[in-house]
C-alpha positions in Angstrom: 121.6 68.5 30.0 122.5 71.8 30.9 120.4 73.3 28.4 116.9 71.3 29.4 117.1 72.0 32.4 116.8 75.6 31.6 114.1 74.9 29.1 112.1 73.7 32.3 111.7 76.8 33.9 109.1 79.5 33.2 108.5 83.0 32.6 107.2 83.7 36.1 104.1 85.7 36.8 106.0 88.3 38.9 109.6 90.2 38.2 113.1 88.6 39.0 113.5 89.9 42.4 110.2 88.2 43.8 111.5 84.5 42.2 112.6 83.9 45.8 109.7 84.6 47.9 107.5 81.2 47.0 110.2 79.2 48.9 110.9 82.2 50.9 112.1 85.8 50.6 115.7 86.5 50.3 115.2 89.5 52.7 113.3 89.6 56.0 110.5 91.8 55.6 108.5 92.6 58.3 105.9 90.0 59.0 102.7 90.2 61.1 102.0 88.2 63.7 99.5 86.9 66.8 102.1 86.8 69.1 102.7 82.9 68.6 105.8 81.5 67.5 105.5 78.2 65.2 107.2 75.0 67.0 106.9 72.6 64.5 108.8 74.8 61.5 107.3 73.5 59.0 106.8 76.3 56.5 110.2 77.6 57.4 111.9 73.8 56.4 114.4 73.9 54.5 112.8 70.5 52.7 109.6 71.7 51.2 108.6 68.0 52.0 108.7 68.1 55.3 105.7 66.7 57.6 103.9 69.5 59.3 102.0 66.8 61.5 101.4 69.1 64.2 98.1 70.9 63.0 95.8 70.9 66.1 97.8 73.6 68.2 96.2 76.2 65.7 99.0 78.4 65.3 99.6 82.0 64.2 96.5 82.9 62.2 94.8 86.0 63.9 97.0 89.2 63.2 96.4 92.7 64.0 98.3 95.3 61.5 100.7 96.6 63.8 102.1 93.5 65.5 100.6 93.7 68.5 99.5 90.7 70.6 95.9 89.6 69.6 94.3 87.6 72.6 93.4 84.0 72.5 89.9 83.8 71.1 87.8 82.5 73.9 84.4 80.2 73.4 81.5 81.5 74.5 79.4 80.5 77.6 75.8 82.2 76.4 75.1 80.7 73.4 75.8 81.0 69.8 78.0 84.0 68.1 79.0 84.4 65.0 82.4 85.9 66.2 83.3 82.8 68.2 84.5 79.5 66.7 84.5 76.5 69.3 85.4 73.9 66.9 88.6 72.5 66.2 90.3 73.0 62.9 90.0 69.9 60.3 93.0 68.5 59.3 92.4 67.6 55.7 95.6 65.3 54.9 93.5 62.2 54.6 90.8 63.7 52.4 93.6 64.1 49.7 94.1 62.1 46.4 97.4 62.9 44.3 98.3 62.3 40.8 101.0 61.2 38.9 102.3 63.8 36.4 104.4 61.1 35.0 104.2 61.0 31.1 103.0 57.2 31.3 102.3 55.2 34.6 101.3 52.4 32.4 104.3 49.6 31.7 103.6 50.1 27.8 104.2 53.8 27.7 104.2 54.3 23.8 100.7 52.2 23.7 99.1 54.4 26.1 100.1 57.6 24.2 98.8 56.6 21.1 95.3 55.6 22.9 95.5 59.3 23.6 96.1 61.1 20.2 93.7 58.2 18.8 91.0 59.8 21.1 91.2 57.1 23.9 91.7 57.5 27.4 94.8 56.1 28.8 94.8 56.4 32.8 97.4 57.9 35.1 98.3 56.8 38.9 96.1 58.2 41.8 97.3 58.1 45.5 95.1 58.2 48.4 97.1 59.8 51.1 97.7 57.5 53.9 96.8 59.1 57.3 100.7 59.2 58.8 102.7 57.9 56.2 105.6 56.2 58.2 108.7 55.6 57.0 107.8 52.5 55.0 105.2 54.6 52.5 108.1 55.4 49.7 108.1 56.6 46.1 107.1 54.4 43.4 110.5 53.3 41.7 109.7 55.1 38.5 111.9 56.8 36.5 112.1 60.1 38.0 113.9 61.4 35.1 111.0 62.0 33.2 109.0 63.9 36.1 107.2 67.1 34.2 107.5 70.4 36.4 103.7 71.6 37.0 103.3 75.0 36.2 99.2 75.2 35.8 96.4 73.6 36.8 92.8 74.3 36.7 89.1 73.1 37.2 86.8 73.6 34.9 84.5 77.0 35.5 81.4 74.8 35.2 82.1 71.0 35.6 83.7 70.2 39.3 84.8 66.8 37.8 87.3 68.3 35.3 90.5 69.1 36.4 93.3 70.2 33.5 97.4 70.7 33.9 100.1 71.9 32.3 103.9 72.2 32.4 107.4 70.8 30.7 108.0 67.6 29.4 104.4 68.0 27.4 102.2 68.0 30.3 99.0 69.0 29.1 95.9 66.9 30.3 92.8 67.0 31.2 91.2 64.4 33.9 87.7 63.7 34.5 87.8 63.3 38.8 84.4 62.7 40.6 84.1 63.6 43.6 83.4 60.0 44.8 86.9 59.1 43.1 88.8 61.3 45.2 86.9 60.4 48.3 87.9 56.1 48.4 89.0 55.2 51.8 92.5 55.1 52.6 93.9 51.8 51.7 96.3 49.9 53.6 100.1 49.7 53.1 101.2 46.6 51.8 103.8 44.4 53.2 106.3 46.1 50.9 105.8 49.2 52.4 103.6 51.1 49.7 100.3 52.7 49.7 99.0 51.3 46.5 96.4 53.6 44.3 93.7 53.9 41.5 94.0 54.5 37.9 92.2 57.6 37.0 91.4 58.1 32.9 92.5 61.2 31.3 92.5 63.0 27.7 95.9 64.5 26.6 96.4 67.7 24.7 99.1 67.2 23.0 99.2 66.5 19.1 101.4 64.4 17.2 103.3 66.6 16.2 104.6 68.3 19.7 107.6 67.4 20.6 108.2 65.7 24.3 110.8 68.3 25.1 108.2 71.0 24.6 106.7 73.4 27.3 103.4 74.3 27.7 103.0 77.4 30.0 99.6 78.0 30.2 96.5 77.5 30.5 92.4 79.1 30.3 89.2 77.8 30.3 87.3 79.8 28.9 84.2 81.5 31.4 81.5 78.4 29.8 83.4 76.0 30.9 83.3 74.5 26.7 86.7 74.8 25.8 90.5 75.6 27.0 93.5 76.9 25.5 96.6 76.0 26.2 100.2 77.7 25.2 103.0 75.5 23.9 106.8 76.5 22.8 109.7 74.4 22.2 112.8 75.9 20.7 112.6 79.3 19.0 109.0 78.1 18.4 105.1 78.8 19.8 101.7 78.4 19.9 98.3 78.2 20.9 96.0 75.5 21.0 92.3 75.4 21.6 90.8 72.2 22.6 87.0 70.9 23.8 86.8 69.5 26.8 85.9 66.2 25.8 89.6 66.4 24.6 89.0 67.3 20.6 91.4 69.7 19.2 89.5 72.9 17.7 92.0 75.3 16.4 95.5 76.7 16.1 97.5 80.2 16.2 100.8 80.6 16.3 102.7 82.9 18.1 106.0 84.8 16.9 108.4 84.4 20.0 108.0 82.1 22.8 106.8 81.9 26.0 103.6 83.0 25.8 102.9 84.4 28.8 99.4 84.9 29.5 96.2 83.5 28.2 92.5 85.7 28.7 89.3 84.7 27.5 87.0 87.7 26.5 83.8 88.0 28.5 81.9 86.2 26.1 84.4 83.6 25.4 84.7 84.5 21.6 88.0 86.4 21.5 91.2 85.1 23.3 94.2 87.3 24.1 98.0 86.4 24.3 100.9 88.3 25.5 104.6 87.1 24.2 108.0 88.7 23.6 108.7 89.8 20.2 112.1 90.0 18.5 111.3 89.6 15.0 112.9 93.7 14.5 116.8 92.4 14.0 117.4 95.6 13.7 115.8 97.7 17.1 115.2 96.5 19.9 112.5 94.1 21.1 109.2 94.3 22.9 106.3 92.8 23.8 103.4 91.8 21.4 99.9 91.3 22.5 97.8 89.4 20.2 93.9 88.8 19.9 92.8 85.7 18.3 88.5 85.7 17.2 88.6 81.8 16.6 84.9 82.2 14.7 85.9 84.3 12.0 89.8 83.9 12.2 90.6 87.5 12.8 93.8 88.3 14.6 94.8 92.2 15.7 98.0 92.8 17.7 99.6 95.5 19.6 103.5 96.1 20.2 104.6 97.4 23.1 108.4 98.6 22.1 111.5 98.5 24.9 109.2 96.1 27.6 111.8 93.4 28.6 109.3 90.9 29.6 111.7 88.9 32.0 111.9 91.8 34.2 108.4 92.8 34.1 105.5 90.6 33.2 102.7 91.6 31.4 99.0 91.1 32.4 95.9 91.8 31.6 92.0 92.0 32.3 89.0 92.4 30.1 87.0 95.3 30.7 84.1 94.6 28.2 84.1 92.3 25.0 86.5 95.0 23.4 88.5 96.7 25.6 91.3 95.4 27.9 94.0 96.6 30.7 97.7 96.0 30.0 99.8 96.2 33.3 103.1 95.1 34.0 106.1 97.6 35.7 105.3 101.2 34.7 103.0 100.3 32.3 99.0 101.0 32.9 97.0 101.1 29.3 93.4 101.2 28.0 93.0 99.4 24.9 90.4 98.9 22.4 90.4 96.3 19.5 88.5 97.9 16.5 87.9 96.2 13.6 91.2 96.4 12.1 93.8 97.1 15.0 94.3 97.7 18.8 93.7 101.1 19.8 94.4 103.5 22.7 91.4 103.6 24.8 91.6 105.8 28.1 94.3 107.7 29.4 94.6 106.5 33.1 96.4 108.2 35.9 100.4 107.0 35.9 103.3 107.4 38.3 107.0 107.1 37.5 107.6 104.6 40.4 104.9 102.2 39.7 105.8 98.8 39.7 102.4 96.7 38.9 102.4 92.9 38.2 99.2 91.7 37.6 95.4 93.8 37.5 91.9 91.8 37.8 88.3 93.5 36.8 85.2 93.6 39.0 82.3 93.5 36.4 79.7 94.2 39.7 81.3 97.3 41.0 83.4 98.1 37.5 86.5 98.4 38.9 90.2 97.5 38.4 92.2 96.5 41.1 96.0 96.3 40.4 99.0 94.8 42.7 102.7 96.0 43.1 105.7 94.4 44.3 105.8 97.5 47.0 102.8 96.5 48.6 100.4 99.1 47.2 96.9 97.7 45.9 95.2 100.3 43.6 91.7 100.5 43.0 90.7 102.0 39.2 87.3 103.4 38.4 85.7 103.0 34.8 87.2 107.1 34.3 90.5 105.7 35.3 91.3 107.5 38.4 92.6 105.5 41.0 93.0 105.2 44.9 96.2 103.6 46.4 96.1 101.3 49.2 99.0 100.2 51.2 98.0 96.5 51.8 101.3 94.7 52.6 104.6 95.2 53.7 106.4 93.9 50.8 105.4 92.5 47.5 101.6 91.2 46.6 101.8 87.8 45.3 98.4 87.1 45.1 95.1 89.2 44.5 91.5 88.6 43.9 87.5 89.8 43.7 85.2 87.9 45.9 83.5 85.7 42.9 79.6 86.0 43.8 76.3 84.4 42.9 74.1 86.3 39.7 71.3 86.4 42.8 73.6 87.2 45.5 72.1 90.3 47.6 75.0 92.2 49.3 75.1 95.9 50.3 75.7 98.5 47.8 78.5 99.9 49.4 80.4 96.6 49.3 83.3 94.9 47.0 85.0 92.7 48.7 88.9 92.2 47.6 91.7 89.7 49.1 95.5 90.2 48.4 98.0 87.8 49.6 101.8 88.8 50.0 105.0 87.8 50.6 104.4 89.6 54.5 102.3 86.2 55.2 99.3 88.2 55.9 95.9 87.7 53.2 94.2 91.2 53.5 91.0 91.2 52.9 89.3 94.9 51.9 86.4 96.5 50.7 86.7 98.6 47.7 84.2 100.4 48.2 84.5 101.7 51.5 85.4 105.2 52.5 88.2 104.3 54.6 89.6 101.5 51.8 92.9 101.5 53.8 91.0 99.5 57.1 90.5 95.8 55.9 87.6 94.0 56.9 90.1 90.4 58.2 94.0 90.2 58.2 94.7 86.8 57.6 98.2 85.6 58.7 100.4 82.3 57.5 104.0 81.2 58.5 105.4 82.2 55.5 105.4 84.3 52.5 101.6 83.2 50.6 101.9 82.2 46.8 98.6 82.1 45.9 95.4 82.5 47.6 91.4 81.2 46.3 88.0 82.0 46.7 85.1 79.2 46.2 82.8 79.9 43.6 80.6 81.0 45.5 82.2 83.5 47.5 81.8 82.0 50.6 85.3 80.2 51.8 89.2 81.2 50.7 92.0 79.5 50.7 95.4 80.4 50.9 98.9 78.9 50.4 102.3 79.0 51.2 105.1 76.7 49.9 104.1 74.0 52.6 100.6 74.9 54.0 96.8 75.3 52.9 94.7 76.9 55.5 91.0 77.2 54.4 88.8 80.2 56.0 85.2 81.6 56.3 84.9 84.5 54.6 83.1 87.2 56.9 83.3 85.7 60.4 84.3 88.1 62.9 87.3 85.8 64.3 90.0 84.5 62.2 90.5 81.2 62.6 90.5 78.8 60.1 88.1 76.0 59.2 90.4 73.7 58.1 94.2 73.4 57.3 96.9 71.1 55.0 100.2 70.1 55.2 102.4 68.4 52.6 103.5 65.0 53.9 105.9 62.5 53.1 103.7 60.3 51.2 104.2 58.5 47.6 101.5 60.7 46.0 102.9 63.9 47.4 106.6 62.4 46.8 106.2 61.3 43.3 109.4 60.9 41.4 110.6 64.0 40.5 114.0 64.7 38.1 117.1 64.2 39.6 117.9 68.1 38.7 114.9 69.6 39.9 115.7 72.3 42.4 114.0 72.3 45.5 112.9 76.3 45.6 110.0 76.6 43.6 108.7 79.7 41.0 105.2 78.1 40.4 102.1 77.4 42.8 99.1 76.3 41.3 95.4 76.7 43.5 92.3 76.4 42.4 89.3 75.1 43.4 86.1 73.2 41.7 83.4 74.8 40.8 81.1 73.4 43.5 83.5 74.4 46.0 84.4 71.1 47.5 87.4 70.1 46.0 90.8 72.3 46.0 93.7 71.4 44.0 97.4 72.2 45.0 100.4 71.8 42.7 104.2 72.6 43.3 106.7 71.4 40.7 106.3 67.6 40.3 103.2 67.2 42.0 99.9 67.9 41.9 97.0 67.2 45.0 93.1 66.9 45.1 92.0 67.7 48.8 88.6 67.3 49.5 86.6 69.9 52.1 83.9 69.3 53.5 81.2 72.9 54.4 
């Protein structure tokens, strides 16, 4: 037992020392504030679980850098301003469906997974949240033994009603949601105390000959929306399958030491890149090996990166054309190129012996790089390589990302917008390409450390999260309050069996939204949510 429980846990996306800040940091850090103090405690509960029910007294979201009180904002008497919001935040707990990550909801659990490897849909359990929940609305007696932990989820880039997940126990499915499914009226508890739900069809990923025990770890789409990969290991064993999104497999690539770690599409969608521990040198030490899979014409090129322990320092990277790539992780900041035959050196790029970077995203508007540390420092890269350093956070970045925007989208030259969350439970948003990049253009605060943080599609919304909390902003209005919030409750959706062993601290957060911006999913170890928002 002992040994699958440690199977279920995951390389995580930032070093060791941050595993603690998703259910909160094992140091106080400094953390910004309005000047309000939260009553209700709920990001701060020891139980993940627990109901924050108290969402209307719009707490602690407006936050100056330097801790200083920031006044009440005020509603206007002369009319309309774009700097003054005179609505109330929307609570959007009842706008929520969850689903079951359960292996089989179905009584016939081996029928329904051979529907799926025969190309059939078998369905899984829906909840519709239930607008208190009460102390009669209860988990379904399933057997919680055989909960999967959720480690990603994600819409598909072009279709808003495809939502796919991933995680142990052989989690790896794709469900087609519309939005008309995930919007059914609450339906009334029954007189045993249940909120009863819909069966929603779904196409597994898994093969026949993938063990149940196995882990799949990630995750892509690839940018058309067409296909997704997904990274599986079990044992000493891995590898990387690619699958259509009607649910038909497409190809296969193994991989020479599990986990893989990360999953990028190139620009064009016609190379795919993996990064994974290599030990196959019994006699040296090990390292990291980066591998790039052309599914058209079967090439593979690789590049080892001796002496990286991945466990302490993730690797990431970000495409910076159709054949070059960044490779970040600790100390490490590399160009490469993939030739025809190998991966290159590309560009030498400034370095510094205390850099500490965990993940780096690409701006194909403004062509630049942006990477994140765990000391707070967001650097900015230009195509030449030289960089500017921002100090963005107090402590460690969890979370960073480019404004997506429209092909037609007219915005000034002289802005780039970037957000960063961090475990400071402040979002910082900044433009790149401003001359005093240190001044953000909205400080963003929370009531605990943020664990991920998600811009629609379009640009024009983000979302952040904590371990307990969604709260859902418009990007560029002068005040900072939100539009809308979420709170985990104690419903049967939300509280879906889970295994018996599964620790309540959590080292995974998944956010995402749809690609029409309407629909956000939220996912923490056994459970995954579809909240709906309306503009």
């Amino acid at each position: 037992m002992e040994v699958e429980n440690t199977r279920k846990r995951q390389f995580d996306s930032r070093p060791q020392q941050q595993h603690m800040v998703n259910g909160g940091s094992p140091s106080k850090r400094p953390r910004l504030s309005n000047g309000y103090e939260s009553t209700n405690g709920a990001d701060a509960a020891t139980d993940p679980m627990e109901l924050d029910s108290h969402g209307d007294n719009n707490h602690a979201y407006p936050s100056p850098l330097e801790g200083e009180q920031a006044p009440t904002p005020t509603p206007r008497t002369d009319g309309p301003e774009q700097g003054t919001q005179v609505d109330k935040v929307e609570e959007l707990a009842t706008e929520t469906t969850f689903l079951r990550l359960m292996p089989d909801d179905s009584s016939n659990s081996a029928g329904a997974t051979n529907n799926a490897r025969d190309g059939g849909a078998p369905t899984t359990l829906t909840t519709t949240a239930a607008s208190a929940g009460g102390p009669g609305a209860s988990p379904s007696p399933a057997n919680g033994e055989n909960a999967p932990i959720l480690l990603r989820c994600e819409w598909n880039p072009k279709d808003p009603s495809i939502l796919a997940a991933a995680g142990t126990d052989a989690l790896a499915r794709i469900w087609t949601l519309s939005r008309s499914s995930t919007m059914t009226p609450t339906p009334a508890p029954e007189p045993d105390g249940h909120v009863h739900g819909v069966h929603r069809p779904f196409h597994s990923l898994i093969d026949d000959e993938t063990p149940r025990t196995a882990t799949v770890g990630q995750l892509a789409w690839n940018s058309g929306g067409t296909a997704i990969a997904i990274a599986i290991e079990h044992g000493d064993k891995a590898s990387v399958h690619i699958w259509a999104k009607d649910g038909s497999h497409v190809d296969k690539f193994d991989v020479s030491d599990p986990p893989v770690i990360k999953l990028r599409w190139s620009p064009s969608d016609a190379a795919l890149l993996a990064i994974a521990p290599d030990n196959s040198n019994a006699n040296g030490p090990g390292g990291a090996l980066v591998t790039v899979y052309h599914s058209l014409t079967s090439n593979t090129l690789s590049y080892f990166l001796p002496n990286h322990d991945l466990l302490s320092w993730p690797l990431d990277a970000a495409w910076t054309s159709e054949t070059e790539f960044l490779l970040t992780g600790g100390d490490v900041m590399l160009s490469l190129k993939c030739t025809e035959t190998a991966i290159v050196p590309n560009k030498k790029l400034e370095s510094r012996e205390d850099d500490t970077f965990t993940q780096v995203v690409y701006d194909r508007r403004s062509k630049l790089s942006a990477t994140a540390s765990d000391k707070g420092i967001l650097d900015l890269w230009d195509e030449d390589g030289h960089r500017r350093s921002i100090t963005a956070h107090s402590g460690a970045i969890t979370a960073v990302q480019w404004q997506p925007l429209p092909d037609d989208a007219n915005v000034p030259e002289d802005e780039r917008l970037i957000a960063s969350g961090g475990d400071d439970c402040a979002i910082i948003i900044s433009n790149a390409k401003d001359s005093e990049p240190g001044k953000p253009r909205s400080i963003l605060t929370m009531e605990s450390p943020i664990v991920s943080i998600a811009f629609t599609p379009d640009g024009a919304f983000i979302a952040g999260a904590t371990a307990g909390r969604i709260l859902i902003w418009k990007v560029g209005e002068q005040h900072t309050m939100p539009r809308a919030s979420w709170s985990r409750s104690p419903h049967p959706g939300w509280l879906s069996p889970k295994a018996s062993s599964e620790p309540e601290d959590e080292d995974e957060h998944c956010l995402c939204w749809d690609a029409d911006g309407q629909r956000l999913a939220y996912g923490a170890n056994s459970r995954l949510a579809v909240i709906n928002f309306r503009r």
